[in-house]
N, C-alpha and C positions, 0 to 999 in steps of 0.2 A: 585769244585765238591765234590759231599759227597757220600759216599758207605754205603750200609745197608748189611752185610751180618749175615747169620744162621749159626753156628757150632754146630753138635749134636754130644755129645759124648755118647758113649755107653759101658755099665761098666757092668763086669761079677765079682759077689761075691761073698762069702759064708755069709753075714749076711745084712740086709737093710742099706745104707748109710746114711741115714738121713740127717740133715741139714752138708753141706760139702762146705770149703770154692776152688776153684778157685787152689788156689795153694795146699789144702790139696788134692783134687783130683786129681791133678797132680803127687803129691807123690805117692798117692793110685795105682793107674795104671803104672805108672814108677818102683817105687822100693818097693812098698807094698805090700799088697797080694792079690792085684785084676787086674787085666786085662782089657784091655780100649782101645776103638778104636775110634779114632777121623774122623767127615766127614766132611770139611769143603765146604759149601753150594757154590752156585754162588754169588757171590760179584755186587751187583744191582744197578746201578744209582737212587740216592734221591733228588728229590730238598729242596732247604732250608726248606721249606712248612714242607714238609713231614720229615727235621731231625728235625726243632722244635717239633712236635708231640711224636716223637720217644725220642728226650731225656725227655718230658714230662714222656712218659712212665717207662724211664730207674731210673727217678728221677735226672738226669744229668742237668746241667745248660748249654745250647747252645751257650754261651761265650767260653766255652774251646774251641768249635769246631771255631767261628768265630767272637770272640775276642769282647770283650767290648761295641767296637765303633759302630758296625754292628749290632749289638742289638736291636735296635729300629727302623729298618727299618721296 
């Protein structure tokens, strides 16, 4: 079974963040000088169908999720 879920983080600054990677914003909000409040969404059943699309979108290869062999069903 495969899960889709949303996490919105929400970031208070004193200047625009711009392009920020994952773990810089991590710091940023942790031990920087910006403030950050994480929501983690509801966690949603997906079927295959719909994680093929979804790693289309993510630019992800659907092998990570269900390995090589399973690929070409």
């Amino acid at each position: 079974m495969y899960y889709h879920t949303k996490i919105t983080i929400s970031v208070l600054s004193d200047k625009p963040l711009g392009d920020m990677s994952l773990a810089d914003l991590d710091y940023f909000i942790t031990d920087g000088d910006g403030s950050g409040k994480v929501d983690q969404g509801e966690s949603v059943p997906i079927s295959r169908e719909e994680l093929q699309i979804l790693c289309d979108q993510h630019g992800s290869d659907i092998s990570f999720f269900v390995g090589d062999e399973d690929c070409d069903e």
